[in-house]
N, C-alpha and C positions, 0 to 999 in steps of 0.2 A: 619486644625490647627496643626501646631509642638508638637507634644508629648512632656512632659518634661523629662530634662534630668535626668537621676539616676545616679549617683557617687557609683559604686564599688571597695569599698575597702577591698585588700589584703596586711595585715603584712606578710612579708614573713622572714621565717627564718629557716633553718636546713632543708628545705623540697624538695632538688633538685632532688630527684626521682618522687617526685608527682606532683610538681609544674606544669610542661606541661600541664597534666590534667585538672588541676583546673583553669591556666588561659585559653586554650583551651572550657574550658566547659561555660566560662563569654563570651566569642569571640563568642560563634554558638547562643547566645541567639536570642529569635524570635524578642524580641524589640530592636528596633535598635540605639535607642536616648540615648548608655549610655558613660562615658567613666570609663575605669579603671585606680584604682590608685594602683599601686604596691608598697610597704612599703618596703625595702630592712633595716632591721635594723639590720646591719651591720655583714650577715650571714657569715658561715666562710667556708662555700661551694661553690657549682655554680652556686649559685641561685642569685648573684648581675650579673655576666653572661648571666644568660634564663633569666631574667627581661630585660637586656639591650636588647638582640636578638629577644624579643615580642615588644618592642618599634618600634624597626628599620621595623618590618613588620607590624605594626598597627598603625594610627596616635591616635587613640582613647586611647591608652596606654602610660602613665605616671608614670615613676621611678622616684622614690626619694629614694637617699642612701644616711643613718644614721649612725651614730653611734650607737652601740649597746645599748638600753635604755630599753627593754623590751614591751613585748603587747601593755599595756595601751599607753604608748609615740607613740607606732606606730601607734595605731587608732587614738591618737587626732592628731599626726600630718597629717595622710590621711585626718582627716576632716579638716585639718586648708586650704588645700588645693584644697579640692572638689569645685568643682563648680555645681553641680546638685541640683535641688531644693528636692528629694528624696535623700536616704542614704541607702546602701545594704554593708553590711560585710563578707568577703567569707574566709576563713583560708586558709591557702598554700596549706594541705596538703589534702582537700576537696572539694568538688566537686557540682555542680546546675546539674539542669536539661532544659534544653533549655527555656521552656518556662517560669521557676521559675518568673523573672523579668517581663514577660506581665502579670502573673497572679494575683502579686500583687499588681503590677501598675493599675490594671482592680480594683480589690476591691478598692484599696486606692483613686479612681476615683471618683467610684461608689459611696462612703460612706460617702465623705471628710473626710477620718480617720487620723489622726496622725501617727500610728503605725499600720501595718498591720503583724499577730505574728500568723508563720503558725508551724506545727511539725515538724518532721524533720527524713528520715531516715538512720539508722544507720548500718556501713557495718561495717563486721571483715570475714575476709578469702575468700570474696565472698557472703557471706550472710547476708541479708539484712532484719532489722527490722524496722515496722514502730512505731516512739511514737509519741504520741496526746498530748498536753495540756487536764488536767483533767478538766479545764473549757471550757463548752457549749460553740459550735462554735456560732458566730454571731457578729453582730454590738454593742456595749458598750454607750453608750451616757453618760454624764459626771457625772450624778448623778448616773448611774449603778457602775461607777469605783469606786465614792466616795463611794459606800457601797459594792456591790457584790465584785468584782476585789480587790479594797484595802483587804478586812478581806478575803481572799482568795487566793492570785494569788503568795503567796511564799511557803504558807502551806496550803491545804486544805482536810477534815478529817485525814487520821491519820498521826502519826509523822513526816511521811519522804514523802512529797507526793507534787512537785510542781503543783499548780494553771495553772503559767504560768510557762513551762522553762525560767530558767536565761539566755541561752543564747543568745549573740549579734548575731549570725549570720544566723538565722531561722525568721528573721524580716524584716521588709525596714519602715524608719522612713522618717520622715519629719526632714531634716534637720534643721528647725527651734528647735523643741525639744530636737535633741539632742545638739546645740549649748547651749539651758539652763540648759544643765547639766553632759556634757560631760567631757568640758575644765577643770573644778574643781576637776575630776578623782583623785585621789590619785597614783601617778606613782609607790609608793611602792607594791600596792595592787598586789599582786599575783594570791591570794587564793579569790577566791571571785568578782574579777572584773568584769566579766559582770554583778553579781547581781546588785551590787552596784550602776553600770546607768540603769539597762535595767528596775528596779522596779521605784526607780525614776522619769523616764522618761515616763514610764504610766501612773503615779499621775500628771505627768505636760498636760497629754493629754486631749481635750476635747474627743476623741471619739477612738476610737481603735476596729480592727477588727480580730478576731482569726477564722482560717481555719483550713481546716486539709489535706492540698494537700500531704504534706511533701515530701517537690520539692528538698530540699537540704541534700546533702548526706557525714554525717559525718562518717568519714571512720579513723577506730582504727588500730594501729598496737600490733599485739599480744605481749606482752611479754615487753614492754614498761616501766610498773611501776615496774613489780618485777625485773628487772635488775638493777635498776636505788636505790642506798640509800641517803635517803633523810637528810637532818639535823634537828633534832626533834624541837631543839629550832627556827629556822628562821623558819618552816612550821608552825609550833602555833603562832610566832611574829607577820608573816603576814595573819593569820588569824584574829586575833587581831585589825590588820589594819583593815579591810575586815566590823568585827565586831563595830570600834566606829566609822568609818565612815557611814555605816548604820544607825545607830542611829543616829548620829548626822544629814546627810541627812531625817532623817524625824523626829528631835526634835521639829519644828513649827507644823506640822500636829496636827488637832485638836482631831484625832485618835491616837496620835501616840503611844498610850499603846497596841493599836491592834498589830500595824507596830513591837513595841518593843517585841511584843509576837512571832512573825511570826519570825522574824529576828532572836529570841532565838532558835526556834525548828529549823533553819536554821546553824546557827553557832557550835552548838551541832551537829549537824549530821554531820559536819564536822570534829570535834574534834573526834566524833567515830572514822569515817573511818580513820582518821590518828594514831589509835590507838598505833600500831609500836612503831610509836616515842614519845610518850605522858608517854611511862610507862618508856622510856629512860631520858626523862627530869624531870619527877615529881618521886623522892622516895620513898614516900608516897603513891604513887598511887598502887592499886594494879595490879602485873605482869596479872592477869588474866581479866583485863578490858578490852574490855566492860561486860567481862562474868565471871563477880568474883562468880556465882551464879552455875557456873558447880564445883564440886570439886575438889580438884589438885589431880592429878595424875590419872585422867581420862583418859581414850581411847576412842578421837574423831575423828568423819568422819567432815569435814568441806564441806560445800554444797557451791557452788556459786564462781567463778573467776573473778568475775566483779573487778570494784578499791578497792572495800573495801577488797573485799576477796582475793587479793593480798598482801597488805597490812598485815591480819590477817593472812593468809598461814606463811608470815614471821618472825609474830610473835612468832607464834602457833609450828615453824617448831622449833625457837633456845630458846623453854621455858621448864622450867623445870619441871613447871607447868602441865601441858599435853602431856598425848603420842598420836602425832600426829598420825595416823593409816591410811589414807586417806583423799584425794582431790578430790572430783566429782563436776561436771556441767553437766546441760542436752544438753552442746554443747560439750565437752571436744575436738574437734579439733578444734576449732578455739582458744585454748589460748595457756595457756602454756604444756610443755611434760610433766609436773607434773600430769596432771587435766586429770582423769578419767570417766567413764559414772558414774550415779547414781543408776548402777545396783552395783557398791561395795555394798551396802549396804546389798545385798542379802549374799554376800560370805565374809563378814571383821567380826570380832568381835571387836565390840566396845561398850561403855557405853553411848556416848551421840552423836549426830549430832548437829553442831551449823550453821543453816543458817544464811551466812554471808551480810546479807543486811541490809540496814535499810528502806527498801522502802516496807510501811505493802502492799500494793498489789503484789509485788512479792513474800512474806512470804507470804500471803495466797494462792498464785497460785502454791508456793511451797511445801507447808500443805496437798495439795491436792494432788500434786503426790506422796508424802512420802506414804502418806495414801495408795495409789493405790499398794504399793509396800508393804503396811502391815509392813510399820515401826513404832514401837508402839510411841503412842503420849506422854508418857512420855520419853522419850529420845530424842524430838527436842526441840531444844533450839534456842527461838529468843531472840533480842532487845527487844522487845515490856515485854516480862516476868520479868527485872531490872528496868525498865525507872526511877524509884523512883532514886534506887541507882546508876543510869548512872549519873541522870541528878545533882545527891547533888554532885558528884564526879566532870563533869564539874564546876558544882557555885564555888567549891574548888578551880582547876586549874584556872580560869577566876579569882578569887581573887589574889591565891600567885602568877600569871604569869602576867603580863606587855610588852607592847610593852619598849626596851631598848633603844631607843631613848631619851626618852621625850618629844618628839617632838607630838604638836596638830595634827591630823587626818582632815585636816579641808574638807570642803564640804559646799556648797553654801546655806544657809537658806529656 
């Protein structure tokens, strides 16, 4: 009997060095019934080029060049064009692993699942981590989503801590599901866009299967965000978006005060990590947010170079607030020249350490080695220690701050 077809889709844009890779690595898959669809939106490299030049060598491969519209436009218009009864999303600048596509096509078989939503590992310099969904692998059946999955799968225990990852591209859906609620995407959405379908579209599911192969390999480039200054006001706008389309995407839900809750600790942890720009646009707000709770004119070590803690480096570097004294990570060569070992701590004088996450399992996997290093426990400084006054401070900004439009958020009932 013919295997079904799976439609892989790749948005391509700005990624002409990696690109080969990534469509090379969907080419050597073990299953062989797929085709790729290449998104060319309207990059300003060579990559409408290596799109056309994998065409000419593969009949399985399909270009479509856009105009430049962003993400969201580029994966609804891959899917306007799929023809496979499955749906796999791969990023230009990322990579599978041969088998990825038999192995989910195997569960998604096996289970009759809608969604099958594996983890995914992440590389930066060569090195490779693996992350899991904090939700139990297994089969879902429809009244587990309506209770376990729903009040879990954006936030579950503490603050910052995805269920399920947001992301589209660690999945293979049933195209049926995502046509119910893809197409209605809000093309503004920036900040937030895969949340936006990918929770959605597990509520539309009757069954969903979560692995832990982590067969796909999202691969960082170091030094990315902190070169890059953001505009504080369009990065809160379209969070914004992000935010009343969520809601509104689960206003009928007869939970949806669960959904409205999750979706809050979800959109807040956002507004943290863009801290930067939030104390630029709001004058009110204070310079030392998220951590008005360390005093000014302290001398801090800053632990962590993840997104946020670039971000906060940023911050932290041109405030007048804080003397910045050191940057450490327990990788410090794979990010930026700035970012030291976490043995500073031994040889800086400072008054306080603020680990820059908001994800309470990595604060407390960090707690632990501060500890090992005999850094005294009054002088780390998390998220978790404000949340009162993080979160009145968001309800603040979400009040005086609006999307500048006017314009409805709209999203399918």
């Amino acid at each position: 009997m013919k295997r079904k077809l799976v439609s892989i889709i790749v948005p391509v844009y700005g990624e002409e060095n990696e690109l080969p890779r990534c469509i090379d690595s969907i080419r050597d898959q073990t299953y062989s019934n797929i085709e790729i669809i290449l998104v060319d939106d309207g990059s300003p490299d060579r990559c409408p080029m290596i799109c056309d030049k994998y065409a000419l060598q593969d009949e399985k491969i399909r270009v479509i060049h856009k105009a430049n519209a962003g993400l969201v436009e580029a994966r609804k218009t891959g899917l306007k064009m799929a023809q496979g009864e499955y749906i796999c999303y791969v990023d230009g600048d990322d990579y599978i692993e041969n088998n990825m596509i038999e192995e989910y096509v195997k569960i998604m078989e096996q289970t009759d699942s809608d969604i099958v939503i594996d983890g995914f590992t992440k590389e930066i310099n060569g090195k490779r981590i693996k992350y899991k969904n904090l939700m139990p692998i297994g089969v879902y059946e429809k009244k587990e989503i309506d209770t376990v999955l729903k009040s879990n799968m954006i936030s579950v225990e503490g603050f910052y801590s995805f269920g399920i990852f947001t992301y589209f591209w660690n999945k293979l859906f049933k195209k049926s599901i995502l046509d119910a609620v893809q197409p209605d995407i809000d093309s503004r959405l920036i900040v937030g866009e895969d949340a936006a379908c990918v929770y959605p579209a597990i509520l539309q599911s009757n069954r969903v299967s979560i692995v832990d192969y982590c067969l796909y390999h999202y691969c960082v480039r170091p030094g990315s965000l902190l070169r890059k200054k953001r505009n504080g006001s369009t990065a809160f706008e379209k969070l914004m978006y992000c935010k009343e389309y969520m809601e509104n995407a689960f206003k009928d839900d007869c939970d949806k005060d669960i959904l409205y809750e999750q979706t809050k600790k979800y959109i807040y942890s956002q507004m943290i990590m863009m801290s930067d720009c939030l104390t630029e646009i709001f004058p009110w707000l204070d310079t030392r947010f998220p951590f008005a709770n360390v005093p000014a004119g302290s001398r801090v070590i800053l632990y962590s170079s993840g997104a946020f803690g670039m971000h906060l480096y940023a911050q932290l570097r041109d405030s007048d607030d804080f003397n910045l004294v050191g940057w450490c990570d327990p990788d410090p060569e794979s990010y930026e020249p700035e970012v030291e070992s976490p043995l500073i701590v031994l040889r800086r004088e400072y008054d306080y350490l603020i680990i820059a996450s908001v994800d309470y399992l990595f604060i407390e996997e960090t707690k632990h080695v501060l500890h090992a290093l005999q850094v005294d426990a009054d002088k780390i400084v998390c998220i978790s220690d404000s949340l009162s006054d993080v979160f009145s401070a968001c309800d603040k900004m979400i009040e005086s701050g609006s999307c500048k439009t006017g314009e409805p958020v709209a999203a399918r009932g």
